[in-house]
N, C-alpha and C positions, 0 to 999 in steps of 0.2 A: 481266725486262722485262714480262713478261704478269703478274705480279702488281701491278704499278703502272699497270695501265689503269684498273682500278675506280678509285684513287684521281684521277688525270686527269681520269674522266666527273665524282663529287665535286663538281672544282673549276670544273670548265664552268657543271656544274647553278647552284654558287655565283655564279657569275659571271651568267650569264643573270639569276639574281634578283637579283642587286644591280642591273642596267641596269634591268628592271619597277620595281625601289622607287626609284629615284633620278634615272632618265631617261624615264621615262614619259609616251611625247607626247600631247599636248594636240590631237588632231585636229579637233575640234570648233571649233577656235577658228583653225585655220589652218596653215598650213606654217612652222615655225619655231617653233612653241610645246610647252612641256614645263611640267609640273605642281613647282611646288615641292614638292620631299618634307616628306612630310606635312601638306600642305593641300590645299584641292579649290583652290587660283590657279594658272591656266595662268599663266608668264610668255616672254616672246622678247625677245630681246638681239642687237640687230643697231647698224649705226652705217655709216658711208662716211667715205674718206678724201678732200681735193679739192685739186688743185695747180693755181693760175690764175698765169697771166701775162698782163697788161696793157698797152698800147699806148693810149692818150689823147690829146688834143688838142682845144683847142677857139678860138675866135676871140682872137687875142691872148694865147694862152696867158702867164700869169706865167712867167718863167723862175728863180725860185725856187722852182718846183713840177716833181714829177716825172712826166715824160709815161710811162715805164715805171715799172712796180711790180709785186709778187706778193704773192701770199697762199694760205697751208697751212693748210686746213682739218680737223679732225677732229673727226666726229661721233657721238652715243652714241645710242642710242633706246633704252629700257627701255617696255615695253607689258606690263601686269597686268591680267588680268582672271578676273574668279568669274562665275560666275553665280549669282543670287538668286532667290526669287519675285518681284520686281519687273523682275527680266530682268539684264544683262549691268552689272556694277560693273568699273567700266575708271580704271585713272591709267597716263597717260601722259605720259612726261618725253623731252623732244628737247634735248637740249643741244650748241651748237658751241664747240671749243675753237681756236682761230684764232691766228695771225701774221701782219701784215699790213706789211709796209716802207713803206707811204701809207696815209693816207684817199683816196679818190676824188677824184679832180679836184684834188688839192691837194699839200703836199708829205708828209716823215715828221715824226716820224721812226718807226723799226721801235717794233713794239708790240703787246704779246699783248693778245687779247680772248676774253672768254665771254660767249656769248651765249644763255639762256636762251629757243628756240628755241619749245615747246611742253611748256606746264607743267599739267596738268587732270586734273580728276575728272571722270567720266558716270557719272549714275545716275537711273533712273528717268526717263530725257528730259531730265536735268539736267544740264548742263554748269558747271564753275567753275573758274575758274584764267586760264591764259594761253594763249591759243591764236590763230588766225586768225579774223579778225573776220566776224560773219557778215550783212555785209552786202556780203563778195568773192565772187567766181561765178567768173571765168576766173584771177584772180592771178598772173599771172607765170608758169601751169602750163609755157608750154612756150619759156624763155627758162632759162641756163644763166647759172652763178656765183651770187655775191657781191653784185656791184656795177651790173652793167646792168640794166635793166629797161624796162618799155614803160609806158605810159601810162594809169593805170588800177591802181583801186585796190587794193592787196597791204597789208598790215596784220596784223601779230600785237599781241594788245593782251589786256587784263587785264578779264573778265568774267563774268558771269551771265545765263543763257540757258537758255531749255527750250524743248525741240520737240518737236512731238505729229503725230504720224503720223498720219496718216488714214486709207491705204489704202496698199498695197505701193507703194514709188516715191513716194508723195503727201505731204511735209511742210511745217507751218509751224512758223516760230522768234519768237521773241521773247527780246529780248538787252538786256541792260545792260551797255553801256563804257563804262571808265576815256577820260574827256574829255582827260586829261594828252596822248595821242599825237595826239591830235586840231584842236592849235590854231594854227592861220595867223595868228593875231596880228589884235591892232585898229590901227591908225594915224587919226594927226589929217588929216583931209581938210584942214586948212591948214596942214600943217608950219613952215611961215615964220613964222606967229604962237608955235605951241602946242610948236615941237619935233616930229623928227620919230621919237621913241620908238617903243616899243611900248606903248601903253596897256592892253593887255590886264588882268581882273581876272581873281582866281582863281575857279574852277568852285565851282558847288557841286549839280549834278546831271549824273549820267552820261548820256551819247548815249542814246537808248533805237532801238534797231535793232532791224528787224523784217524778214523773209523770207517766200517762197510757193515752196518748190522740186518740181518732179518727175524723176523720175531712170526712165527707160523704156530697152529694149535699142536704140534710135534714136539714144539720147544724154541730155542732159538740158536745163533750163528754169531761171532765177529771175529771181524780181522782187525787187528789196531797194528796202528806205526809212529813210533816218535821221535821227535828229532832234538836231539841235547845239545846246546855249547858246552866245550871241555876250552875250559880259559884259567890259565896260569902265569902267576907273578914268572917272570924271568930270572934264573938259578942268578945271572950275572948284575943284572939290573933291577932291583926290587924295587925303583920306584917310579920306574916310566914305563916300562920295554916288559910285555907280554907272550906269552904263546898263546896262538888259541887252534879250534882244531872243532870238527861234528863227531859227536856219536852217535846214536841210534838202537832203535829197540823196534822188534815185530811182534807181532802177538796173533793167536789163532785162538779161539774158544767155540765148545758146542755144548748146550746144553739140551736135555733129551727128558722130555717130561714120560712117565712110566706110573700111566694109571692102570698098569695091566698090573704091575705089584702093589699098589694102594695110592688112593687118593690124594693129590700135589706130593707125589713125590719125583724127585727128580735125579739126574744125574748130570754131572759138571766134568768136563774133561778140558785141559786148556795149557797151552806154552809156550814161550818166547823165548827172545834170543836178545843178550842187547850186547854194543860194543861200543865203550866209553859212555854208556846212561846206566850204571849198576842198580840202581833206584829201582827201576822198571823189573827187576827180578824178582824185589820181596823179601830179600832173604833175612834167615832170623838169624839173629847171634845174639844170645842173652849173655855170653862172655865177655861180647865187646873186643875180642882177639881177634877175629876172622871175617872182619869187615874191609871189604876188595874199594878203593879208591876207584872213581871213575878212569885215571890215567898213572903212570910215570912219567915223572921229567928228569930230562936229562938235558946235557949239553947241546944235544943232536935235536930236541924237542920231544914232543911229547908221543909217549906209546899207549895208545888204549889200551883196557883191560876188557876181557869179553867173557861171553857165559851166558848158558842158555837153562830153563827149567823144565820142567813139567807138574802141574798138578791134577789132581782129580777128587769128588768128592760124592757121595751117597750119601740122600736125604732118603729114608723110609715111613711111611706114618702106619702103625700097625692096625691102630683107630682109631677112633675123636680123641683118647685121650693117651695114649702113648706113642712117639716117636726117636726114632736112631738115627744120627749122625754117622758117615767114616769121612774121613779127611784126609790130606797127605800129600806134600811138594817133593820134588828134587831137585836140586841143582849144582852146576859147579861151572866152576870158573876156571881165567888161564891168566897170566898174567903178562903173558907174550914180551916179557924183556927178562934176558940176560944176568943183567945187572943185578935188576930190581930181585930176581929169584933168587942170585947168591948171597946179598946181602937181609933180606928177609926170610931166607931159607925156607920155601917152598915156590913151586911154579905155580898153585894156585890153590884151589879149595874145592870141599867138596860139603853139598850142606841139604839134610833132607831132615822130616819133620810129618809124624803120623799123629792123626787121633782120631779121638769120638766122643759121642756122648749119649745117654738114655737122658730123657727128656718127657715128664710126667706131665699133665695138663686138670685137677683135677674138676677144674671149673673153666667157661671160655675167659680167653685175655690171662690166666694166670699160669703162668710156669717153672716148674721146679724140675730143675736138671742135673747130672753130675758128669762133669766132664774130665778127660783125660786127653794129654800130648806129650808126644816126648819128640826131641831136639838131637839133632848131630853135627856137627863141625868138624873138620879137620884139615888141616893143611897136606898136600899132593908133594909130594916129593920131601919130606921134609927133614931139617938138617938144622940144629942149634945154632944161633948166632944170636950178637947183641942186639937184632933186630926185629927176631920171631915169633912166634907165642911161644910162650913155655913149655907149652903140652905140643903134642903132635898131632890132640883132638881133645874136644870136652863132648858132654853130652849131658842134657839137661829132661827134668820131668816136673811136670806140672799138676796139679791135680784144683779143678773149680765144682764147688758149690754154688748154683746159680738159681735167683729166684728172681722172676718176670711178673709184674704186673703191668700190664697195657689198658688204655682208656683213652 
């Protein structure tokens, strides 16, 4: 026995350097990162699993749609990065792999989905790929699932962007997006005459989005601004002759970290205005009735549509293992044509949207939550015709079972 201890120390010593050459962490760059053998790229490999059940309802619900539904989500994250003399080269790939027994608000049937989450290269202040749009500040950060959301614009979208730091905390962006997720459609301010289509035409320059953000131990700050083509087929000539026309969107956000009420909690207050980029508002309509067009067209050309929000939202952590949500947008719209209000009988809408959630944690990385929102729509001014929603308003409620494992 005592001559087979050298050999044992041996295989230890072996063992310990196989862990240096092959699992060698990446401190530098974070908890959960390790160096690919043989190159200087840290990479981390994490992902979450998500099991939601649903409860829906909304004014007159269709009864060939399903008020219960679930969906099993499974997430991947891959995050690479080197460092260069130009500083940190990073790609980043978020992908969801999901089943879903419904779409939202509607019926099935059952149906697998991939959803290409976050797709991008950073380098040199450079951003390219798919990622969140960077004209969002609060997004949806502290609302749970899938399928609910609040008021206010969340967006992953396909772009070029570079931001230049100015001072620790201190950046500006400037961004090019793919216009494709961007469009609320043109409609004929006289549907009775011209049909009441979509006239929309195809794009042919991206959003140009721009930012002013600081990020301080307080919390943080942005201003976003974006700029829309509004392009439509022509009422008289559909197949050469166009309108086109700018819209735009501003946006203000402040968030305000609050460890004097408990540990990362925070608070989110944030609103914008847009005219003729309706996209940039958020707005919900699980009816599908009270969705505002970027513009009207007419003979005369095109009239934007405009409308401004507000949201705000309280994250509370009471301790390690339980936390509360409040939520909640508002906004409304105008439709600033004549025409278009008498014949779709309202001058605009009006649309807000509360909730929350208790959110249990009984071990780290797993969480089990039960969430609540409820939904408002209605049309301003409103007046039956062949061309308006049925109702005068709907209003909807939700109710999530949400359970999180992260790793």
């Amino acid at each position: 026995m005592a001559g087979a201890i050298p050999g044992a120390r041996a295989a230890d010593l072996l063992t310990v350097k196989a862990k240096d050459a092959y699992m060698r962490a990446c401190t530098a760059q974070g908890e959960g990162f390790y160096y690919i053998p043989g190159t200087d790229t840290c990479i981390r490999v994490g992902g979450y699993a998500w099991a939601e059940g649903y409860y829906n309802t909304y004014t007159q619900y269709p009864v060939e749609n399903d008020e219960s539904y679930s969906i099993a989500t499974g997430g991947l994250i891959l995050d690479a990065r080197t460092e260069t003399e130009y500083g940190t080269l990073r790609s980043y790939f978020e992908a969801r792999f999901r089943w879903r027994t419904a779409d939202p608000w509607s019926d099935g049937p059952n149906k697998s989905e991939v959803e290409l989450w976050n797709v991008y290269v950073q380098f040199a202040g450079f951003t390219f790929g798919h990622a969140q749009s960077f004209f969002d500040f609060y997004a949806n950060a502290n609302v749970l699932g899938t399928d609910p959301a609040t008021i206010g614009d969340d967006t992953r979208i396909n772009l070029i962007a570079y931001t230049y730091e100015f001072t620790k905390g201190l950046s500006a962006t400037l961004s090019f997006e793919d216009a494709a997720d961007r469009q609320s459609g043109t409609l004929a301010a006289d549907p009775a005459t011209f049909t009441d289509e979509d006239y929309l035409a195809g794009q042919s320059v991206p959003d140009v989005v721009a930012n002013l953000k600081y990020e301080g131990e307080w919390g943080s700050v942005q201003l976003s601004g974006a700029l829309h083509q509004v392009k439509a087929v022509s009422l008289l000539n559909t197949i050469s002759s166009t309108d086109s026309d700018w819209g735009y969107a501003l946006q203000g956000g402040i968030m305000f970290n609050l460890p004097m009420l408990g540990e990362e909690d925070t608070l989110y207050l944030q609103s914008a205005y847009a005219d003729g980029a309706m996209s940039y508002l958020g707005l919900q309509d699980p009816s599908g009735s009270y969705s505002p067009p970027d513009a009207f067209l007419s003979l005369t050309g095109l009239t934007r549509v405009s409308g401004w929000n507000f949201t705000a939202s309280l994250l509370h952590n009471w301790n390690e293992k339980w936390s509360t949500a409040l939520f909640g947008g508002y906004a409304a719209y105008d439709f600033n044509d004549a025409w278009a209000q008498s014949f779709y009988g309202a001058s605009g809408g009006v649309n807000y949207n509360l909730g929350g959630y208790l959110a249990f944690a009984p071990v780290k990385h797993l969480t089990i939550a039960l969430q609540y929102d409820y939904t408002y729509n209605s049309a301003s001014n409103f007046l039956p015709t062949d061309f308006s929603p049925a109702l005068s308003s709907v209003d909807a409620n939700r109710v999530l079972l949400f359970v999180s494992r992260d790793f």
